[in-house]
Backbone atoms as SQL, in Angstrom:
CREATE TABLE atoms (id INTEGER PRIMARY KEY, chain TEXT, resi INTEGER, resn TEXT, atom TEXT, x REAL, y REAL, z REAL);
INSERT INTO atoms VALUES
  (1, 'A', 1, 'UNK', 'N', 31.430, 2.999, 10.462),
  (2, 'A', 1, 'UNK', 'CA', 30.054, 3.258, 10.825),
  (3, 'A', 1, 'UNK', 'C', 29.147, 2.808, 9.683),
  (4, 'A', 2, 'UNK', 'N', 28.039, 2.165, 10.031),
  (5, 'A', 2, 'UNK', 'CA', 27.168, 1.851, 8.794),
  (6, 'A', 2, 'UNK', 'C', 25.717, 1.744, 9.861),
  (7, 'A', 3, 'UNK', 'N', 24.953, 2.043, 8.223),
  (8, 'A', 3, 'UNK', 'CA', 23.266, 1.822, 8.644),
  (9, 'A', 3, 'UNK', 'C', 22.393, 1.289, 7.765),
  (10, 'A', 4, 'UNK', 'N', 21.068, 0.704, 7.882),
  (11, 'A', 4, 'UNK', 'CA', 20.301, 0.443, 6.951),
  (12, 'A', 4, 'UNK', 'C', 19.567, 1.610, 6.547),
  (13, 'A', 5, 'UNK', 'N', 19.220, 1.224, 5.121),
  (14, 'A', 5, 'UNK', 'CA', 18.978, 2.220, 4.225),
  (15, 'A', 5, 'UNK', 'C', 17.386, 2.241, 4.646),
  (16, 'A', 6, 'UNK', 'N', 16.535, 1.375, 5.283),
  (17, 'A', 6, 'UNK', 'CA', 15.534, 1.244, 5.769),
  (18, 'A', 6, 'UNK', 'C', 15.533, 0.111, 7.142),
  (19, 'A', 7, 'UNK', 'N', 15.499, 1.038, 8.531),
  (20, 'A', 7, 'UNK', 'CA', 15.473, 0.137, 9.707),
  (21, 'A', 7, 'UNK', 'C', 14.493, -1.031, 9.709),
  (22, 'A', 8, 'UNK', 'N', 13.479, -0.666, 8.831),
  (23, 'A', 8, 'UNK', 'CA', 12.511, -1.673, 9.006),
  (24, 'A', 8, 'UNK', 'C', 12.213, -3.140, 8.142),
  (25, 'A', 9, 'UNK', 'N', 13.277, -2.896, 7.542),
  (26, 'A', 9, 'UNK', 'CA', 13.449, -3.822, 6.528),
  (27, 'A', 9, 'UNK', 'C', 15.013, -4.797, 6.142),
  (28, 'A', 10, 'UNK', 'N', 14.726, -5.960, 7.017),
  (29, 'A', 10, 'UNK', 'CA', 16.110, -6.552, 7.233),
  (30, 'A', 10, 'UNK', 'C', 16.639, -6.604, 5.673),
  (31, 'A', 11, 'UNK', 'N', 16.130, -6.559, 4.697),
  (32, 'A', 11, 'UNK', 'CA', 16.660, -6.857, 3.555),
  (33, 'A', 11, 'UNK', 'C', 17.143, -5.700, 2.627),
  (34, 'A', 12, 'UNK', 'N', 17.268, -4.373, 2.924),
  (35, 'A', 12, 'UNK', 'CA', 17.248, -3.537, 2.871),
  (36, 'A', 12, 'UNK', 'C', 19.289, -3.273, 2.731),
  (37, 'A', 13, 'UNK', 'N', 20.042, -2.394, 1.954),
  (38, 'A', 13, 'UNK', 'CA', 20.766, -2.273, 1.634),
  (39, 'A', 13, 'UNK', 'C', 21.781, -1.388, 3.038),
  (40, 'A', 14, 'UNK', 'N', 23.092, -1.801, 3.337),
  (41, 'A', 14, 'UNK', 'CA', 23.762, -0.711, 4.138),
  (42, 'A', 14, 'UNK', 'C', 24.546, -0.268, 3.621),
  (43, 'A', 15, 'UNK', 'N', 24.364, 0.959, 4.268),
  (44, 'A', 15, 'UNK', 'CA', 25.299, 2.165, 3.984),
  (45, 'A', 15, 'UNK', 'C', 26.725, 2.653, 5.472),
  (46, 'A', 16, 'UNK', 'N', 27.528, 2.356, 4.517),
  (47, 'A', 16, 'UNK', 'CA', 29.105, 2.336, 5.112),
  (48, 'A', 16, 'UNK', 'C', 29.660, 3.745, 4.890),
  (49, 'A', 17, 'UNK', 'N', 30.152, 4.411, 5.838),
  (50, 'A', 17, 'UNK', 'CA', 30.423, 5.221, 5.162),
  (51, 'A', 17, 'UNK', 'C', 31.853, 5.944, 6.641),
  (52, 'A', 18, 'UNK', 'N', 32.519, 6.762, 5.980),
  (53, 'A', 18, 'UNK', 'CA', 33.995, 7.330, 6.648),
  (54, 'A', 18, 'UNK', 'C', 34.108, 8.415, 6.315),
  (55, 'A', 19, 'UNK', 'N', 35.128, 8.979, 6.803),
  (56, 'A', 19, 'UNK', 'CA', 35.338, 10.684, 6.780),
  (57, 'A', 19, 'UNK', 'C', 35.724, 10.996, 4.963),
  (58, 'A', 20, 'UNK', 'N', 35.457, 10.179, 4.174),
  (59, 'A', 20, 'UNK', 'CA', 35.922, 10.272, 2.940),
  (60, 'A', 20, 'UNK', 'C', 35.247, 10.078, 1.416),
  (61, 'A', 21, 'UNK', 'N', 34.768, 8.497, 1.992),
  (62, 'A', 21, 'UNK', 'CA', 34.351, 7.674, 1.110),
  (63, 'A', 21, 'UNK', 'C', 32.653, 6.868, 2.071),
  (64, 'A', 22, 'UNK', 'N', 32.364, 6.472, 1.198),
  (65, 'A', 22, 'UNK', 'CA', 30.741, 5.197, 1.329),
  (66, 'A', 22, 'UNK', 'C', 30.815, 4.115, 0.423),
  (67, 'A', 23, 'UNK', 'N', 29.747, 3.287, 1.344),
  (68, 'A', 23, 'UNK', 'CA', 29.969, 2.300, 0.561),
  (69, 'A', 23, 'UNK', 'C', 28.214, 1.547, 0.568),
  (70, 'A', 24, 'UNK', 'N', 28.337, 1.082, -0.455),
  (71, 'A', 24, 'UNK', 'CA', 26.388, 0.271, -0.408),
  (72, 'A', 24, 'UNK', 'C', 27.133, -1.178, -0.098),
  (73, 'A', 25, 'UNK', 'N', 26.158, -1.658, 0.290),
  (74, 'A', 25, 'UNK', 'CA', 26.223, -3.507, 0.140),
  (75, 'A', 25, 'UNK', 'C', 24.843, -3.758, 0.401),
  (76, 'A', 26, 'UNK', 'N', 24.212, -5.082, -0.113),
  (77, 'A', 26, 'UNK', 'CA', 23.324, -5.338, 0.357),
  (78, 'A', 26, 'UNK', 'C', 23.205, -6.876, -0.002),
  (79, 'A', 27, 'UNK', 'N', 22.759, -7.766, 0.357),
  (80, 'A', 27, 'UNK', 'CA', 22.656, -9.154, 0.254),
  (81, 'A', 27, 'UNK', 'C', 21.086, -9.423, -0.728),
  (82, 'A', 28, 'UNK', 'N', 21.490, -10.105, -1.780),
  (83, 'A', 28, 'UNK', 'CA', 20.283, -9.894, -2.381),
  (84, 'A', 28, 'UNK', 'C', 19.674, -11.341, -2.732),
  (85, 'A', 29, 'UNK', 'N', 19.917, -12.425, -1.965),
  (86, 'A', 29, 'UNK', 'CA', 19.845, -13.552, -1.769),
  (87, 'A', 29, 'UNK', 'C', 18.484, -14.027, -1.465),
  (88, 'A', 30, 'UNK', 'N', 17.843, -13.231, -0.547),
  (89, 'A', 30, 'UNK', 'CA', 16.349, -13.234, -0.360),
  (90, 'A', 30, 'UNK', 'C', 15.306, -12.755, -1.463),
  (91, 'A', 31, 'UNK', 'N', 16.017, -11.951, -1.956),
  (92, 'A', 31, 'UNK', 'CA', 15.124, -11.527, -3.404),
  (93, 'A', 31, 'UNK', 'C', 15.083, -12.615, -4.838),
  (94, 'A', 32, 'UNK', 'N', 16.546, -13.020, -4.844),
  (95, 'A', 32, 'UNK', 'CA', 16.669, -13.865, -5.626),
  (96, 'A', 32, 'UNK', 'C', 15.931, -15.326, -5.070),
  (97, 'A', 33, 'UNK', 'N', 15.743, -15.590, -4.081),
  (98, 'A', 33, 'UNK', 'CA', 15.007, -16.898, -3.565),
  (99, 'A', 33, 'UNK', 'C', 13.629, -16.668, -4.004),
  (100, 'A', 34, 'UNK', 'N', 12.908, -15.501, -3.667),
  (101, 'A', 34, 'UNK', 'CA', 11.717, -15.268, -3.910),
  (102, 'A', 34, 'UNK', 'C', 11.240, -15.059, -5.549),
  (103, 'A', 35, 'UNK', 'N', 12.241, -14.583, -6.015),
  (104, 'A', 35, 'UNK', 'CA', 12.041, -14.494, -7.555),
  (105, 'A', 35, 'UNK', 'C', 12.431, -16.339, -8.295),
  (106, 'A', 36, 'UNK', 'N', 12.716, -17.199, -8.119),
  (107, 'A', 36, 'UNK', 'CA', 12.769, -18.706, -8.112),
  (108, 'A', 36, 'UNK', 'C', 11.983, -19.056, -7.676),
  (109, 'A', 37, 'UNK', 'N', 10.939, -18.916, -6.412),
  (110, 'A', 37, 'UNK', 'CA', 9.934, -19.515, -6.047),
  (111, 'A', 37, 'UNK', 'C', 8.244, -18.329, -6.989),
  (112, 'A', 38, 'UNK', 'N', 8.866, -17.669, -7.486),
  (113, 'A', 38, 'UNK', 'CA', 7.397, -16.966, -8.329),
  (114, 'A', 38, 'UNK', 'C', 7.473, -17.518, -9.806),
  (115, 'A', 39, 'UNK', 'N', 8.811, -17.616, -9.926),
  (116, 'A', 39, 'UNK', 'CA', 8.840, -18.312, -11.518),
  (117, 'A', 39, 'UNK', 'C', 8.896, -19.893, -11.622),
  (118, 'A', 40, 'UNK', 'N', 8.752, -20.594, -10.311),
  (119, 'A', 40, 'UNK', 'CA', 8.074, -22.101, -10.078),
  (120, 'A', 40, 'UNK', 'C', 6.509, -21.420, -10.139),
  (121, 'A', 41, 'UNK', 'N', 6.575, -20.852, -9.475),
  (122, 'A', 41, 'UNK', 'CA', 4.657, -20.633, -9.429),
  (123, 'A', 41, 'UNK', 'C', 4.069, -20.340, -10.902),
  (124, 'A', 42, 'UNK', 'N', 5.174, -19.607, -11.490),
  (125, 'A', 42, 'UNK', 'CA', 4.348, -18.915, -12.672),
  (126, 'A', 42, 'UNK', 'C', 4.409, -20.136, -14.073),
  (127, 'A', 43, 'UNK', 'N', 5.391, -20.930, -13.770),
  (128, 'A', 43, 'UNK', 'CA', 5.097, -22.431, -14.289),
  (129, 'A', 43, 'UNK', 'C', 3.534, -23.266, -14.581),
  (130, 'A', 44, 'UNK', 'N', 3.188, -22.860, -13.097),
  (131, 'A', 44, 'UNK', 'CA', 1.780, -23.787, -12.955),
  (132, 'A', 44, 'UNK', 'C', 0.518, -22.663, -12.865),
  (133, 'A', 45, 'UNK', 'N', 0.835, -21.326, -14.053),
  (134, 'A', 45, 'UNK', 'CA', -0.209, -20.540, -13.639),
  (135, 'A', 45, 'UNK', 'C', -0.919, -20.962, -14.817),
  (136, 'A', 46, 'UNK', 'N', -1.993, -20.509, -15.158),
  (137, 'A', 46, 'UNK', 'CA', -2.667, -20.026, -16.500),
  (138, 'A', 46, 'UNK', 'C', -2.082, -19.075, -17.295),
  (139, 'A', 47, 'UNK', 'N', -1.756, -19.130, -18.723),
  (140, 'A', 47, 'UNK', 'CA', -1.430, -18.762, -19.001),
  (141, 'A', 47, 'UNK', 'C', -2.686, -17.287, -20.092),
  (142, 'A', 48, 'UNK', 'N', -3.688, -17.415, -19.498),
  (143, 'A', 48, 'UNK', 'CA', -4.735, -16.538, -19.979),
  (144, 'A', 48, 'UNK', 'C', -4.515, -14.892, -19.516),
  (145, 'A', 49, 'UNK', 'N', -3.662, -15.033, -18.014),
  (146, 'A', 49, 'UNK', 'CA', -3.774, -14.212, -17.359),
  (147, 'A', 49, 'UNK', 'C', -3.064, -12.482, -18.211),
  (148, 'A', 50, 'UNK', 'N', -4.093, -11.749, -17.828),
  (149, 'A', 50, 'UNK', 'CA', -3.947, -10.013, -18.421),
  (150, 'A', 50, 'UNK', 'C', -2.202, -9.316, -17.331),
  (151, 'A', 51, 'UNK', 'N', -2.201, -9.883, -16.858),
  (152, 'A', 51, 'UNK', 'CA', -0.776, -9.433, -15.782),
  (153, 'A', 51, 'UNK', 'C', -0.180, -10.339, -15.213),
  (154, 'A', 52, 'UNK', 'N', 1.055, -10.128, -15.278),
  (155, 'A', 52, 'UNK', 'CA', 2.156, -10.806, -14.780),
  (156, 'A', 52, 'UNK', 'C', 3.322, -9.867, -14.567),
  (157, 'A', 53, 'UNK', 'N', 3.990, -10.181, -12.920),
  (158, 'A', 53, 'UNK', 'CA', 5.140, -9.581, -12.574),
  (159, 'A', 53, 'UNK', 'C', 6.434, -10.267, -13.347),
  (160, 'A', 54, 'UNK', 'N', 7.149, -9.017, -13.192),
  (161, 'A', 54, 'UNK', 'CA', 8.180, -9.759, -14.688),
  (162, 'A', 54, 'UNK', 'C', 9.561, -9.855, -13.874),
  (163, 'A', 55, 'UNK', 'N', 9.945, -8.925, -12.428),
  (164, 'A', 55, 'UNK', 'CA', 11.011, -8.874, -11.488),
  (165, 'A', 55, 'UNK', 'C', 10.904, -8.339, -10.567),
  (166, 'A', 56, 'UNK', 'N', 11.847, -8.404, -9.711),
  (167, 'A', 56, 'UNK', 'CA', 11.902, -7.868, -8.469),
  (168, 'A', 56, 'UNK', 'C', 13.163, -7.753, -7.989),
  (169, 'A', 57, 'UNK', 'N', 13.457, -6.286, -8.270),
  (170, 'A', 57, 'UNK', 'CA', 14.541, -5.170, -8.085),
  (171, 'A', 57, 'UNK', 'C', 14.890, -4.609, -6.751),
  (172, 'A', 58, 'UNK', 'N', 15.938, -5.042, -6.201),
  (173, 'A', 58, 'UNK', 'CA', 16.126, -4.061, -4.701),
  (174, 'A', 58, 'UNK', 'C', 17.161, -3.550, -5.088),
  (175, 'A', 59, 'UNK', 'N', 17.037, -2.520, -4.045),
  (176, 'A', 59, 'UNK', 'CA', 17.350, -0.931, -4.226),
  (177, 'A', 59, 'UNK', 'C', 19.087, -1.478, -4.522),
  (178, 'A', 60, 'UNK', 'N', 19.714, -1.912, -4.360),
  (179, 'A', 60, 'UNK', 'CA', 21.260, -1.932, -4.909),
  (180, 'A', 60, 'UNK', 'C', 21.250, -2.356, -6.240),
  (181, 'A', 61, 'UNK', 'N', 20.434, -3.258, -6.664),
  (182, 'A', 61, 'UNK', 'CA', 20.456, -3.249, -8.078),
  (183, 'A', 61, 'UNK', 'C', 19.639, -2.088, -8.887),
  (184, 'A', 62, 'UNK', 'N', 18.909, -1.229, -8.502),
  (185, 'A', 62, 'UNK', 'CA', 18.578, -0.024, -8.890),
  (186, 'A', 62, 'UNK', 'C', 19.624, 0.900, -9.484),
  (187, 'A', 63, 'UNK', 'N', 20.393, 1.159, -7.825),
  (188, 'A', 63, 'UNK', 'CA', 21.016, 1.662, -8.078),
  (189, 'A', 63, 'UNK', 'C', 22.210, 1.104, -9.114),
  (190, 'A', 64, 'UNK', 'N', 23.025, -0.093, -8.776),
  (191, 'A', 64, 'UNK', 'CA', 23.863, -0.378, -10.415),
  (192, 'A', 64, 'UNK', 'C', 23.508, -0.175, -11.606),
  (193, 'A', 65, 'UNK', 'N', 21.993, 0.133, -11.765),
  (194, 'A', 65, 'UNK', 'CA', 21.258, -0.157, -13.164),
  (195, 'A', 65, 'UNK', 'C', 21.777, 1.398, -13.864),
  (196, 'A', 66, 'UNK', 'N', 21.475, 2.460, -12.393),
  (197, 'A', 66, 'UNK', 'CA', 21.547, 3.738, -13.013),
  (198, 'A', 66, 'UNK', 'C', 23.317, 3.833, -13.121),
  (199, 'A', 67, 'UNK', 'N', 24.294, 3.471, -12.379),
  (200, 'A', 67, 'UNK', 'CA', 25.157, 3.909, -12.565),
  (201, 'A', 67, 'UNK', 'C', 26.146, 3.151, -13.816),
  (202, 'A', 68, 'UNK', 'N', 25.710, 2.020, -14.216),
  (203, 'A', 68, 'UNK', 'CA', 25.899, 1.251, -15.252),
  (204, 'A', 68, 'UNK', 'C', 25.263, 1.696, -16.255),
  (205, 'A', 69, 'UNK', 'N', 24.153, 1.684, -16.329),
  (206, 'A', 69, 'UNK', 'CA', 23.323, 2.025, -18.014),
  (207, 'A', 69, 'UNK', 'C', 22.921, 2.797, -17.934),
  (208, 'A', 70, 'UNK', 'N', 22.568, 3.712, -16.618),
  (209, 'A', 70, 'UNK', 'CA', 21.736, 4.917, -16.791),
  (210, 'A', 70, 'UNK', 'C', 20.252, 5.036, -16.713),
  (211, 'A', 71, 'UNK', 'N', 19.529, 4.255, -16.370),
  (212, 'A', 71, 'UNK', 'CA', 18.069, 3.742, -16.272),
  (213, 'A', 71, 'UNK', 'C', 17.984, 4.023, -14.889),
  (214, 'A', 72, 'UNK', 'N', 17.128, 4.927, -14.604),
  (215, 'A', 72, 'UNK', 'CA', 16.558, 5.531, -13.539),
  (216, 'A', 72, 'UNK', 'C', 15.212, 4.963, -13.075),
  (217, 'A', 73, 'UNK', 'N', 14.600, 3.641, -12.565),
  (218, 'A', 73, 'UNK', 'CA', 13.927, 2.987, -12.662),
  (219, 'A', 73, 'UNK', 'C', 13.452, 3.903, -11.455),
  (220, 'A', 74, 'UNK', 'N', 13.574, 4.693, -10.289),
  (221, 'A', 74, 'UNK', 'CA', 12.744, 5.338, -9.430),
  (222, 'A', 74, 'UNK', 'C', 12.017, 6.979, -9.923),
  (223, 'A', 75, 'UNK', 'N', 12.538, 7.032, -11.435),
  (224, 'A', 75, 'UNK', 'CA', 11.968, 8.555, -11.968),
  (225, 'A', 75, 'UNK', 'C', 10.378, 8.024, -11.994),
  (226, 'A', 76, 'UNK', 'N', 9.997, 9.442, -11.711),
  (227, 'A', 76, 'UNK', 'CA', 8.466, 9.737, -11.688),
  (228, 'A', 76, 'UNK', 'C', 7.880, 9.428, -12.919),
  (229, 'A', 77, 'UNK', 'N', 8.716, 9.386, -14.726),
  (230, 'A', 77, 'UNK', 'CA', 8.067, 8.878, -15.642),
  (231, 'A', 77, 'UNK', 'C', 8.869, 7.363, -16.339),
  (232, 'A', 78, 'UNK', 'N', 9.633, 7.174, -15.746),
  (233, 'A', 78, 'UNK', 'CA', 10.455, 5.813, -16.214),
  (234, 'A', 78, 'UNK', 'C', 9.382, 5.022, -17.141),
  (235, 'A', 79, 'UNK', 'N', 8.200, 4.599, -16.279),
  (236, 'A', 79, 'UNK', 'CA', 7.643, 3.354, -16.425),
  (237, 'A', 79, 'UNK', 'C', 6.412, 3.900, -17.329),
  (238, 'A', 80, 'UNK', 'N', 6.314, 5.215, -17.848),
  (239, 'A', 80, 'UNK', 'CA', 5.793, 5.498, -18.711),
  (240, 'A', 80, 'UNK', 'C', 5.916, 5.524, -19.989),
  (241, 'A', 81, 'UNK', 'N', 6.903, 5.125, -20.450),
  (242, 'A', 81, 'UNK', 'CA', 7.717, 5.347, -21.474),
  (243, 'A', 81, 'UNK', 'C', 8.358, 4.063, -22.139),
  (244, 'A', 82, 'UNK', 'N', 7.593, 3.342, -23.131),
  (245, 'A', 82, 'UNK', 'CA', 7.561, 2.227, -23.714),
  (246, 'A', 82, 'UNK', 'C', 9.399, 1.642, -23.713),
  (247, 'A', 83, 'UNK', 'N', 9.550, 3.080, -24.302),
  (248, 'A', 83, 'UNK', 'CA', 11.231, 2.860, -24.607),
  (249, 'A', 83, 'UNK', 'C', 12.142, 1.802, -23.373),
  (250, 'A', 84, 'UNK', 'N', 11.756, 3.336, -22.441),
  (251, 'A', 84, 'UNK', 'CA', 12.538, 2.763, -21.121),
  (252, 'A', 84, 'UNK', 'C', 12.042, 1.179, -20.610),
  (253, 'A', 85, 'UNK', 'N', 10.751, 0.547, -21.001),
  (254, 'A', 85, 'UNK', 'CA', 10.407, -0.592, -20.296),
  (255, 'A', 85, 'UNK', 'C', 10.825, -1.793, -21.100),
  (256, 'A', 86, 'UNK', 'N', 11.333, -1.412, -22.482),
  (257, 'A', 86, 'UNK', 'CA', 12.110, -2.463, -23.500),
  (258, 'A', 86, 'UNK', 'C', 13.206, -2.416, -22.544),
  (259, 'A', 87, 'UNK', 'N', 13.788, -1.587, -22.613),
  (260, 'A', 87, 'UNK', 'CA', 15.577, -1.600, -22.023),
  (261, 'A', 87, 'UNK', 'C', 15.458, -2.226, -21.288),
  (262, 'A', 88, 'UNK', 'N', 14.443, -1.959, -19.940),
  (263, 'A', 88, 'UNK', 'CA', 14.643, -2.770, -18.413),
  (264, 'A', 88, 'UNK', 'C', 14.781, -4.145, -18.724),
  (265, 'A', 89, 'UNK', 'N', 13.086, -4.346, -19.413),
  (266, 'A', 89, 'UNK', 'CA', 13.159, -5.909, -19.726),
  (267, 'A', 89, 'UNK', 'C', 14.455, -6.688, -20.663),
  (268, 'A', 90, 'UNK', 'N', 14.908, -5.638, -21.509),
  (269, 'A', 90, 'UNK', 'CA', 16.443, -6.773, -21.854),
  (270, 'A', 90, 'UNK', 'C', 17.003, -6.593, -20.990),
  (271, 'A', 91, 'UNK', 'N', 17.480, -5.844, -20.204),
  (272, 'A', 91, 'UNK', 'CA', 18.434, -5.504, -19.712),
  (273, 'A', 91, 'UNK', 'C', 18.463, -7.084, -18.145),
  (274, 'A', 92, 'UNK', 'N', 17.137, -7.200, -17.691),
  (275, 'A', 92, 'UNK', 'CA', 16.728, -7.823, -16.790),
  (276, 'A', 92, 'UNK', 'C', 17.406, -8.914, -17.339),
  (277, 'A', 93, 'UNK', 'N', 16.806, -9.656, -18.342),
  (278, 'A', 93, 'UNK', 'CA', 17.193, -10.763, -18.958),
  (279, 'A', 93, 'UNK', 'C', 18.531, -11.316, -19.643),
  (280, 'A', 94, 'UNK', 'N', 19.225, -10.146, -19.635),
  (281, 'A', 94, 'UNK', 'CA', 20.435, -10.362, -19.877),
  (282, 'A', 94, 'UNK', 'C', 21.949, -10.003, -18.488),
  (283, 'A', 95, 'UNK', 'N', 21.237, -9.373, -18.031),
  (284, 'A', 95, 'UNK', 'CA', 22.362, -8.986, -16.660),
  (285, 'A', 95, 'UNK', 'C', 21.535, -9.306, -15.529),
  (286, 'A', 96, 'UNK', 'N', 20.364, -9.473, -15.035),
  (287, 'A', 96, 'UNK', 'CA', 20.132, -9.817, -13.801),
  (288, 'A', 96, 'UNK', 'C', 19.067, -10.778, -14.365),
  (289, 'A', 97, 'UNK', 'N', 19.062, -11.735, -14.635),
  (290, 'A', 97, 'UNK', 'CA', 17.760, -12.952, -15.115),
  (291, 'A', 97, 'UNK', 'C', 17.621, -13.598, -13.522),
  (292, 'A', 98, 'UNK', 'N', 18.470, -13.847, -12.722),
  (293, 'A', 98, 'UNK', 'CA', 18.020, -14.610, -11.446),
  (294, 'A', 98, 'UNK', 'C', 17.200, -13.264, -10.624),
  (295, 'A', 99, 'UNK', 'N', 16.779, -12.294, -11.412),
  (296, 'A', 99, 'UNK', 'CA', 15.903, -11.183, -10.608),
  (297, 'A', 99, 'UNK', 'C', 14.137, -11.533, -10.908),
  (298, 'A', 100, 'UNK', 'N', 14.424, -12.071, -12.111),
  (299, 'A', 100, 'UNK', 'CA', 13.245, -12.443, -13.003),
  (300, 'A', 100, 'UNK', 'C', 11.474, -13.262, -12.251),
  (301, 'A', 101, 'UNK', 'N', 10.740, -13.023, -12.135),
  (302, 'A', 101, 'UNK', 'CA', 9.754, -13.216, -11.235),
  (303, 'A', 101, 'UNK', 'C', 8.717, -14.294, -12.305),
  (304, 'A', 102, 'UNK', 'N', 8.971, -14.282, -13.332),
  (305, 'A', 102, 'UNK', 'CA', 8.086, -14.608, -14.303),
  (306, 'A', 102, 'UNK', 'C', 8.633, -15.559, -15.287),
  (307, 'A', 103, 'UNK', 'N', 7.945, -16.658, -16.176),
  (308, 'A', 103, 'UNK', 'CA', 8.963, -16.835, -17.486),
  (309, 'A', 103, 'UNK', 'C', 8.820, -16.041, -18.806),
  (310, 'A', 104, 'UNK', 'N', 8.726, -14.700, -18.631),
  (311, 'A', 104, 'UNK', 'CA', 8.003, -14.534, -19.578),
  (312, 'A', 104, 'UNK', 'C', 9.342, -13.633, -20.175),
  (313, 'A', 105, 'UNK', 'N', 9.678, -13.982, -21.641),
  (314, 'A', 105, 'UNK', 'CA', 11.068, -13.342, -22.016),
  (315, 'A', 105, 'UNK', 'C', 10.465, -12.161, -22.580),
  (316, 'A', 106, 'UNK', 'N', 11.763, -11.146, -22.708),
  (317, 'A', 106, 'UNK', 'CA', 11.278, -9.605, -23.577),
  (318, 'A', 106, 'UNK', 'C', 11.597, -9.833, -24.570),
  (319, 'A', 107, 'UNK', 'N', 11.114, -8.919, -24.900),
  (320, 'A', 107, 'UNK', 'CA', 10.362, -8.338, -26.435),
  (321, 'A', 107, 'UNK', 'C', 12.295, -7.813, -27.188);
């Protein structure tokens, strides 16, 4: 038996699951296409600009992030906290760089 983790969202992660055990999968192929076509774009941007997206994370790589390193990127203060936004950004750049939305390397 399995379901999406959001019906409304074909890209969205499934959940497998048996009288025992579960399982995630999710195809993250569309995210990674879209993050290659923002970091062509961000090629030909200005580089003056005050903001820039740096990735784009779906929910299965969330979740590996927390069960691998422990980075809880959906806590209510994650992204408050200078610390935690160094880690992401190496962490991005060194284990998921085809997530990367931007060229812009961390700190």
């Amino acid at each position: 038996m399995g379901f999406l983790s959001q019906e409304d969202n074909k890209n969205s992660f499934t959940v497998k699951a048996d009288e025992k055990d579960f399982k995630l999968e999710q195809d993250v192929q569309a995210y990674k296409d879209y993050a290659a076509l923002s970091r062509e774009r961000d090629s030909f941007a200005a580089n003056g600009r005050t903001y820039r997206s740096f990735a784009i994370i779906p929910d299965i790589v969330a979740i590996d992030m927390l069960t691998k390193f422990g980075l809880d990127i959906h806590a209510p203060d994650f992204m408050h906290d200078p610390l935690n936004l160094r880690k992401l950004k190496k962490l991005i750049d060194t284990e998921y760089l085809a997530l990367k939305t931007s060229n812009v390397r961390a700190l």
